[in-house]
C-alpha positions as CSV (number, residue, x, y, z in Angstrom):
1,X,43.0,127.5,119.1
2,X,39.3,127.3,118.1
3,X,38.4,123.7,117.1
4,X,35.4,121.1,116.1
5,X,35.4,117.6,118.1
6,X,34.2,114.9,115.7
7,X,31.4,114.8,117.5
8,X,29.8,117.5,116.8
9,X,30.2,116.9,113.5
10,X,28.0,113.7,113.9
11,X,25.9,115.5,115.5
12,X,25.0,118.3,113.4
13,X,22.0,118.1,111.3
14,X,22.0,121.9,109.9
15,X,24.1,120.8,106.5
16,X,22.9,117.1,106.2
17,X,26.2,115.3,106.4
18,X,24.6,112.3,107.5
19,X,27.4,110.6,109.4
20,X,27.8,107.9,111.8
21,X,30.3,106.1,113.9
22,X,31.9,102.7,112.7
23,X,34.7,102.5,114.9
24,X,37.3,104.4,117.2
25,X,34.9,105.7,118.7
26,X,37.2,106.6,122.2
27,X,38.3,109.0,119.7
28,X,35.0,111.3,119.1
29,X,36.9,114.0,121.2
30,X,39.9,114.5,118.5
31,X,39.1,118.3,117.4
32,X,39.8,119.3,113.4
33,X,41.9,122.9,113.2
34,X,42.0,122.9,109.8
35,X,38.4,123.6,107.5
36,X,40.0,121.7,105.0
37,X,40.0,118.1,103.9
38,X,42.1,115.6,102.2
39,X,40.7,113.3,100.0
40,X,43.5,110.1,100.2
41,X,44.2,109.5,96.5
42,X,47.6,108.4,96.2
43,X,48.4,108.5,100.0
44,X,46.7,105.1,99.9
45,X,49.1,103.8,97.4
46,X,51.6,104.0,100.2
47,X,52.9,108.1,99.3
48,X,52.4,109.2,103.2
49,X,54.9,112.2,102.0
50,X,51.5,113.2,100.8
51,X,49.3,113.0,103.8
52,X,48.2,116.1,106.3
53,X,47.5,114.1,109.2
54,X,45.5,117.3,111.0
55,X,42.9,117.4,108.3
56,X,39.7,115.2,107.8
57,X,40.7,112.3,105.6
58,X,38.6,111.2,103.2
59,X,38.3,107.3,101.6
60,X,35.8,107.2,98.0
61,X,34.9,105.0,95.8
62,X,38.6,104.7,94.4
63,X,40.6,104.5,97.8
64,X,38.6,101.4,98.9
65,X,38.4,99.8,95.5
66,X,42.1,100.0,95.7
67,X,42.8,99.2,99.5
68,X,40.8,95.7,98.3
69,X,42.7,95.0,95.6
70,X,45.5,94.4,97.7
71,X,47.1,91.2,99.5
72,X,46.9,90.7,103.4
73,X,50.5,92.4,103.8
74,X,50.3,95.2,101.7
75,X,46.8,96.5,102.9
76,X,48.0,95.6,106.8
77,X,51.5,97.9,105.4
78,X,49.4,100.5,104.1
79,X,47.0,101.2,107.1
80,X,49.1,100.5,109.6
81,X,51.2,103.5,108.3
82,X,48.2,105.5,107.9
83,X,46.9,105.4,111.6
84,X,50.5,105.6,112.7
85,X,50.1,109.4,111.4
86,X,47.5,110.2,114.3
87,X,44.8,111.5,112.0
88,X,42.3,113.3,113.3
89,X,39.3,110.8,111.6
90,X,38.2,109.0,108.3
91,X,35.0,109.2,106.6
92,X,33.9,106.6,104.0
93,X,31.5,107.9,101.5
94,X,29.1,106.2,99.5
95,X,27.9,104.3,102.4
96,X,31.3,101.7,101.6
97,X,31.9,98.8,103.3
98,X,35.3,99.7,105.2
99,X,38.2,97.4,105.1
100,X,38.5,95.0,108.2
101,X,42.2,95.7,108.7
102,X,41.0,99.6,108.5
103,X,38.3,98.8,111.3
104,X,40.6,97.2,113.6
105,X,43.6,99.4,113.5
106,X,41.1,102.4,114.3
107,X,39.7,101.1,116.9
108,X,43.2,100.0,118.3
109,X,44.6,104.0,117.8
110,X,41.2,105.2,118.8
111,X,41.3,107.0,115.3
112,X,37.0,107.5,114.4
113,X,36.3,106.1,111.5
114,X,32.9,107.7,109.9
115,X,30.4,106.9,107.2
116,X,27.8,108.7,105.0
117,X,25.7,107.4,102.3
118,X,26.4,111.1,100.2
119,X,28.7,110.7,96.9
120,X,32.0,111.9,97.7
121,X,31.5,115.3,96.2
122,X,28.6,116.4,98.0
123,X,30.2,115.2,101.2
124,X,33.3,117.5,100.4
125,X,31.4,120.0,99.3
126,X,29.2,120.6,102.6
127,X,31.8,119.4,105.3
128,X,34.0,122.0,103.8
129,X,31.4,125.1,104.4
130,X,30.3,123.2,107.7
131,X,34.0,124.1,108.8
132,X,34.7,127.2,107.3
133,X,31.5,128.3,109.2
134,X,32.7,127.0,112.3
135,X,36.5,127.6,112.1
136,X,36.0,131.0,110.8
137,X,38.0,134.0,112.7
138,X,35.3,135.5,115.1
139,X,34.9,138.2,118.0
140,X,32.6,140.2,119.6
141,X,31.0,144.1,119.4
142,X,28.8,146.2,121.7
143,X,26.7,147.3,119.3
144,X,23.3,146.6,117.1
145,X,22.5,145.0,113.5
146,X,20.6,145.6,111.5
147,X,19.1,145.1,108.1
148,X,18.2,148.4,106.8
149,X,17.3,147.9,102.9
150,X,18.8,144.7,102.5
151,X,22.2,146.8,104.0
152,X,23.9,144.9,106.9
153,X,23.9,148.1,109.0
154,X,26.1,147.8,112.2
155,X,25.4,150.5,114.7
156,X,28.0,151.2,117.3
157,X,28.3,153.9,120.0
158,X,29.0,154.6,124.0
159,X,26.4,153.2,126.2
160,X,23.5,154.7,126.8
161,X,23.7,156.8,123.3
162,X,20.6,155.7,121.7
163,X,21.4,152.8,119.7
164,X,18.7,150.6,120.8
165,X,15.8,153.4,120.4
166,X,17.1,154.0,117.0
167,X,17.0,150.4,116.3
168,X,13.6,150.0,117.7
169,X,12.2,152.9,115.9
170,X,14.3,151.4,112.5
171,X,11.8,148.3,113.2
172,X,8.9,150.3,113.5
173,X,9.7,151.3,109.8
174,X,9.8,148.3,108.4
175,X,13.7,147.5,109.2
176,X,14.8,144.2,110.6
177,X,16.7,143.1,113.7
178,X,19.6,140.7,113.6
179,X,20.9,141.3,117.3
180,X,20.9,144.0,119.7
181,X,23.8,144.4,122.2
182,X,26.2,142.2,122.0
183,X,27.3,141.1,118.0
184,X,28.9,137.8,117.5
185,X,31.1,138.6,114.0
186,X,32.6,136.0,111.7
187,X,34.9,136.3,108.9
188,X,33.6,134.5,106.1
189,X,35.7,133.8,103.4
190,X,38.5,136.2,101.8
191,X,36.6,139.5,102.9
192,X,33.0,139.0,104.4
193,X,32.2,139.3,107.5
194,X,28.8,138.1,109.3
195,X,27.0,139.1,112.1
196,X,24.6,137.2,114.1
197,X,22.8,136.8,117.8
198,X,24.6,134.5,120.8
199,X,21.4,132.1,121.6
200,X,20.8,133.8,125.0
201,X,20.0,137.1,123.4
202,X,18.1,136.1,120.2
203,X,15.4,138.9,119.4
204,X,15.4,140.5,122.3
205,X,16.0,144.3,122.5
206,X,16.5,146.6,125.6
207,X,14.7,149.4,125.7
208,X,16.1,152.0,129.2
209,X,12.6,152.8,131.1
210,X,10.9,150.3,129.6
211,X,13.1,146.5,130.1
212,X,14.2,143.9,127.3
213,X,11.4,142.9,125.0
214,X,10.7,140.3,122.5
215,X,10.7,142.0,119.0
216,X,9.8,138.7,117.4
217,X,6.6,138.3,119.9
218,X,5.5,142.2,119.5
219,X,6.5,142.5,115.4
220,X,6.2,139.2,114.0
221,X,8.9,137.3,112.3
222,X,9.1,139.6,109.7
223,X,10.6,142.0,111.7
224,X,14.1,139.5,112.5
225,X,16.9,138.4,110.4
226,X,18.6,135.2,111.8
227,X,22.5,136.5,110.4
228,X,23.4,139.4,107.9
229,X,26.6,140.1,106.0
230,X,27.7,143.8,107.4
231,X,28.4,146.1,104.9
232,X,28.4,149.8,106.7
233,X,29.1,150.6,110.1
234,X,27.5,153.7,111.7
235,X,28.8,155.4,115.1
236,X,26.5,157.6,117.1
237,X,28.4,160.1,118.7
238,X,27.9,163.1,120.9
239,X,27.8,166.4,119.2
240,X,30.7,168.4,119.9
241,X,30.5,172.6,119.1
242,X,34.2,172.8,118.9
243,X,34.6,170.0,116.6
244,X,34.0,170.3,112.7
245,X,31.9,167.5,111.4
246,X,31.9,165.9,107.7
247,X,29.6,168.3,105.6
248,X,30.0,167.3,102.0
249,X,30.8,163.6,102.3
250,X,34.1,163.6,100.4
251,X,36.1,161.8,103.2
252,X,35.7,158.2,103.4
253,X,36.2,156.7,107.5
254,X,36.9,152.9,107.1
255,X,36.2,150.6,110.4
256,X,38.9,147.5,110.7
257,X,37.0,144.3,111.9
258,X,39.1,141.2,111.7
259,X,41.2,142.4,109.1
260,X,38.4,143.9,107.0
261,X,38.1,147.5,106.4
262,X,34.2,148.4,106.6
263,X,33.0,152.1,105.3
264,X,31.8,153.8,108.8
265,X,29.8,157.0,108.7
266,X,29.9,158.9,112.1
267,X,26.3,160.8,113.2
268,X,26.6,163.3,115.6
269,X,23.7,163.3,118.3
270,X,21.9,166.3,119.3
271,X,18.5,167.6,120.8
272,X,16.1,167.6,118.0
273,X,18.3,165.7,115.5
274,X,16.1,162.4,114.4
275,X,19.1,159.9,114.0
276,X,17.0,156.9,113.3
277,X,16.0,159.1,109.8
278,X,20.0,159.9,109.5
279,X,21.2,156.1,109.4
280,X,18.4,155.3,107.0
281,X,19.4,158.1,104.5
282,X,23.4,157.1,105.3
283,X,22.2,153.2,104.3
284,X,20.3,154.5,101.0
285,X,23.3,157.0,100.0
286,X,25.8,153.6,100.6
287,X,23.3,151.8,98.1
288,X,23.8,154.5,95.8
289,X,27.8,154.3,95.9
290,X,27.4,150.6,95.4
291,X,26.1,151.3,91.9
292,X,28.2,154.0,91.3
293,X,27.0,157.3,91.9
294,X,28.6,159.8,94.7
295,X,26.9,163.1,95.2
296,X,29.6,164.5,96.7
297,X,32.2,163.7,94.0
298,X,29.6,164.6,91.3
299,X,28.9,168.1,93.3
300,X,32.6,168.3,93.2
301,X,33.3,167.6,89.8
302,X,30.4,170.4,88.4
303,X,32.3,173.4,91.2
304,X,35.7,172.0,89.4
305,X,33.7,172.6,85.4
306,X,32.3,175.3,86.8
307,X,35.5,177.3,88.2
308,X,37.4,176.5,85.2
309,X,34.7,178.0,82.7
310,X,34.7,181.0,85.3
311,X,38.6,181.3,84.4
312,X,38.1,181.2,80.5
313,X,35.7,183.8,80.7
């Protein structure tokens, strides 16, 4: 199961959590499964029916104002039942003085206790998209995105089918790269899914007869986009005379990635057929549907008015 060591979540400086390490630090290897958090309330108050031991716990304001209220016995009760529930860490906002009896007994389970100076609410607020970013369902596709129009446009095919020239001459256009090859997805939320570039790869292109190139070094940086929500799909295929291909556009393909279903329009290839112009029109038509208006339907719906006044007459 994909996870996030508490480590890395000292270490990264993309969503200014601004953490460090107090104590238990043996335990920086403990990985969080769970993109959620728990803010201890009235676990603290000794209602461990209440705590989720596999979710980041977090101590504000109110849990440590409490936890110091308390007598010797009670506070040594109360965390001693806490770190006996093998929590994956604690984070102290408000830059809080921890309790000592907390301090000790974390660095005796090798629980990591952690500190920011951010307000409880902005901590919760950006740890909880820091982990839905990382935790999020992900996979892989052989393909190329793109922004076309501001329209995350994933292009797919066999190999060797032109999806890199089209993307190249889609830059030359104005159009910008987000990866070519190899498409790392993410499921963001309830139904959007992101695309973006493995490291290795980053704005680089292959190009057959001519080798990989840098498109951020030959266009500018104008030409790239770092990650893009996808919103079509668009499959290059090879033109087949026996097969009958989609002339009017009334029937709507859907491509399933993770448990999403994507529009997909399929483009037949052919001498003499300029696909590069084809997947710009398809992205411009999907804008169009966005807001509402289907030329299909609407050529449809006047053959429809048009049959029936032929019939009264």
């Amino acid at each position: 199961m994909k996870g996030v060591t508490v480590q890395e979540l000292i270490d990264d400086r993309t969503h200014n959590l601004e953490l460090c390490i107090v104590s238990g630090q043996k335990g920086l290897l403990r990985k969080i499964y769970n993109p959620r958090i728990q803010k201890l309330g009235l676990v603290v108050t000794g209602h461990m029916v209440y705590l989720h031991p596999h979710r980041m716990q977090i101590l504000g304001n109110t849990e440590i104002s409490y936890l110091k209220s308390l007598d010797e016995a009670k506070i040594t009760t109360i965390i001693g039942e806490l770190c006996k529930n093998d929590v994956v860490c604690f984070v102290i906002t408000r830059n809080l003085k921890a309790p000592e009896r907390l301090l000790e007994e974390t660095e005796r389970k090798n629980i990591p206790l952690l500190r920011t100076k951010l307000i409880t609410s902005v901590f919760i607020e950006r740890v909880t998209r820091y982990l839905e970013e990382k935790l999020a369902p992900s996979t892989t596709v052989h393909g190329v995105l793109m922004d076309i129009l501001g329209i995350g446009t994933l292009i797919i095919g066999r190999p060797g089918i032109g999806k890199s020239e089209n993307a190249l001459e889609l830059i030359m256009r104005g159009h910008r790269l987000v990866v070519d090859d190899v498409v790392f997805v993410k499921k963001m939320g309830a139904i959007d899914i992101y695309g973006e570039s493995p490291d290795m790869i980053k704005d680089l292109i292959e190009i057959r007869g001519v080798g990989i190139v840098n498109i951020g070094r030959l266009f500018g940086v104008a030409a790239l986009r770092e990650k893009m929500m996808i919103d079509l799909v668009v499959e290059l295929i090879d033109w087949d005379h026996n097969l009958e291909y989609e002339r009017l556009g009334l029937d709507e393909d859907k491509f399933r990635l993770l448990g999403i279903d994507l529009p997909i329009v399929r483009i037949p290839i052919s001498p003499g057929r300029n696909a590069s112009t084809i997947i710009e029109l398809a992205c411009r038509n999907h804008i169009l549907k966005k807001y509402g208006t289907n030329t299909a339907v609407e050529l449809e719906e006047k053959l429809l008015r048009s049959m029936k006044a032929g019939d009264k007459q």
